[in-house]
C-alpha positions as CSV (number, residue, x, y, z in Angstrom):
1,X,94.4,88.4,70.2
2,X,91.9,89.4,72.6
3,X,90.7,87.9,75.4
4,X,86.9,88.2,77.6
5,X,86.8,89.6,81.2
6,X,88.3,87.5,83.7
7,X,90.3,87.5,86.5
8,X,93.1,90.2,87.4
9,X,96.9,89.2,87.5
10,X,96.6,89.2,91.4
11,X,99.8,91.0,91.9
12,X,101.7,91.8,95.0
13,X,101.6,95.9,93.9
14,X,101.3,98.7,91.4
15,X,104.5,98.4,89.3
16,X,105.7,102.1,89.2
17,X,105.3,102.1,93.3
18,X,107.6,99.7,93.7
19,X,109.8,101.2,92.3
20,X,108.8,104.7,94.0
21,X,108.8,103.0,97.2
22,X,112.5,102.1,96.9
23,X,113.7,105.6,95.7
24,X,111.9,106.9,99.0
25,X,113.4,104.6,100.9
26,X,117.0,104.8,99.2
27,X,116.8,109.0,99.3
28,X,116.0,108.7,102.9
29,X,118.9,105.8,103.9
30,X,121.2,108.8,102.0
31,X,119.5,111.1,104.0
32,X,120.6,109.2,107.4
33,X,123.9,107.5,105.8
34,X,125.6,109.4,102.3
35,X,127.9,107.3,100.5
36,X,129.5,107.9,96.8
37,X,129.5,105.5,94.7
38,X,129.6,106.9,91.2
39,X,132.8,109.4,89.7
40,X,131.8,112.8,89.1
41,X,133.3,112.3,85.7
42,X,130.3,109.6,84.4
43,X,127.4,111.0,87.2
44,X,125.3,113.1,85.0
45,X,126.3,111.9,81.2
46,X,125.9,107.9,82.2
47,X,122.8,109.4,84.3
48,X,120.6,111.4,82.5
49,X,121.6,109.0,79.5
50,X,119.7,105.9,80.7
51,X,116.8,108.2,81.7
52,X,116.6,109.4,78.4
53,X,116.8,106.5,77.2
54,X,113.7,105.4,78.9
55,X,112.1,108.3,77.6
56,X,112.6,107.2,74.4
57,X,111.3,103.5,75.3
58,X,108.5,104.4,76.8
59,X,105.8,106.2,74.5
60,X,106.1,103.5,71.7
61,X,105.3,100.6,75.0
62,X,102.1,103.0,75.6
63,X,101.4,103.0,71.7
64,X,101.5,99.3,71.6
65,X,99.1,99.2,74.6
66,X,96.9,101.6,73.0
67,X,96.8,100.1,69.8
68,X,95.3,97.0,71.2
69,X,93.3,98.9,73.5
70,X,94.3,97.4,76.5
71,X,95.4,98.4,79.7
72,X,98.9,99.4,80.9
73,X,100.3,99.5,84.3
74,X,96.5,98.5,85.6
75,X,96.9,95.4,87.3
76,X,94.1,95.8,89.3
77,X,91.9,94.2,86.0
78,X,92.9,91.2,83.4
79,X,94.6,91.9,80.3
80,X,92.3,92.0,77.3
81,X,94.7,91.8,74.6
82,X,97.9,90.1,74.5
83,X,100.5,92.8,72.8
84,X,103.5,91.3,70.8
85,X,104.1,94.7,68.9
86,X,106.7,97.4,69.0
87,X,109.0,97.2,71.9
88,X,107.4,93.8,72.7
89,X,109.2,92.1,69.9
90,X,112.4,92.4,72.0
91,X,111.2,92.2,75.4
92,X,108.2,90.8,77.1
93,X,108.2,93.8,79.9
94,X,109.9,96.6,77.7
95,X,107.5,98.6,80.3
96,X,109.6,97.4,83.6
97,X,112.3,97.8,81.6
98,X,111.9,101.5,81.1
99,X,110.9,101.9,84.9
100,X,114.3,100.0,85.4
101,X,116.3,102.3,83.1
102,X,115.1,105.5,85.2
103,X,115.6,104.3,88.6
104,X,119.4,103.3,87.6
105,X,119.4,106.5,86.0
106,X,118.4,108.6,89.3
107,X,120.9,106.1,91.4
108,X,123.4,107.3,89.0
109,X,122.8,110.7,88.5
110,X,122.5,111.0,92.6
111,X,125.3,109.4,93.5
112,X,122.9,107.3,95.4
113,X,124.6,104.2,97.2
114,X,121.1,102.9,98.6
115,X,119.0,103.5,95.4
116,X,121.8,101.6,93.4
117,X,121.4,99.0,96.2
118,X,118.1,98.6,96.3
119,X,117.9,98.0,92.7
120,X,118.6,94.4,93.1
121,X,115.7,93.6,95.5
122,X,113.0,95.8,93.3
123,X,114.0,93.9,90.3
124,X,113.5,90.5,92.6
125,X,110.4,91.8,93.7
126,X,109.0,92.5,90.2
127,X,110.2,89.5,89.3
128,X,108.8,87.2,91.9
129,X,105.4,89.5,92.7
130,X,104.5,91.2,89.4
131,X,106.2,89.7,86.3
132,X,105.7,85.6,87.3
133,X,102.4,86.5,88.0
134,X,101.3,88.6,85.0
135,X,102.6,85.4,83.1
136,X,100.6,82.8,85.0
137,X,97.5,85.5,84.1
138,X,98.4,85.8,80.5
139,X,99.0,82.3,80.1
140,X,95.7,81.3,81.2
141,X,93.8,84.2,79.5
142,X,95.9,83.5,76.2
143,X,97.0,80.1,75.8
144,X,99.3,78.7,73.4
145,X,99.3,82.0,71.9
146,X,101.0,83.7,74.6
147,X,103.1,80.2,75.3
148,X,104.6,80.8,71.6
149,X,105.3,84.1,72.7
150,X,107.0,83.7,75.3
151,X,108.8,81.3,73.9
152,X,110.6,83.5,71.4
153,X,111.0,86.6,73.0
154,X,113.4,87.5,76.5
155,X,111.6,88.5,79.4
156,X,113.7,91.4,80.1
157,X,116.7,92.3,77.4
């Protein structure tokens, strides 16, 4: 479904700086204050394994997106098409998802006490300034469409 101009989502910040943000701020805490967290053993392998696995996520969310020619990751503007495809059939942010999968991948793979940390206000902060938000946007852009959606797909997982 597509949808006319309108107003933007209005949220708090660019999704993939958030999460840049925190790494910054968790490599520089390590910087000031190391602490391991993660066995040598699992570092790398459990790692470099949920960054893959983003990498793997990730090109069929940007498909979907450009399928429907619609913006990604521009929440500067309103959505123009409400995508239900791909990835989206599982999870209503498959996106954040990924962007979750790689930071928790670079904690990991680090040995990063502080990124690991920081992980649980990022995903508050998505939650509470991005994703809550997007939804009240796509709601009113998209109606009962989006309302059936969401209603039969997980936010996250």
């Amino acid at each position: 479904m597509t949808a006319p101009e309108g107003n933007a989502p209005g949220v708090i910040a660019w999704p993939p700086l958030i999460y840049l943000a925190a790494l910054g701020a968790g490599l520089g805490l390590d910087y000031l204050w190391p602490m391991s967290v993660v066995p040598a053993g699992v570092r790398y392998p459990l790692g470099l394994s949920l960054i893959a696995i983003s990498g793997l996520v990730m090109p069929f969310v940007l498909r979907q997106f450009r399928k429907a020619r619609t913006r990604f990751f521009d929440t500067r503007k309103p959505a123009t098409a409400l995508v239900t495809g791909g990835p989206f059939r599982f999870s209503r942010n498959p996106g954040y998802v990924s962007l979750s999968l790689v930071y928790l991948g670079i904690g990991i793979a680090t040995d990063n006490a502080w990124v690991l940390a920081l992980l649980v206000p990022v995903v508050a902060v998505m939650h509470y300034g991005v994703i809550l938000r997007e939804e009240r946007h796509l709601e009113e852009r998209f109606g009962e469409d989006y309302v059936r959606y969401k209603a039969s797909v997980r936010r996250w997982l």
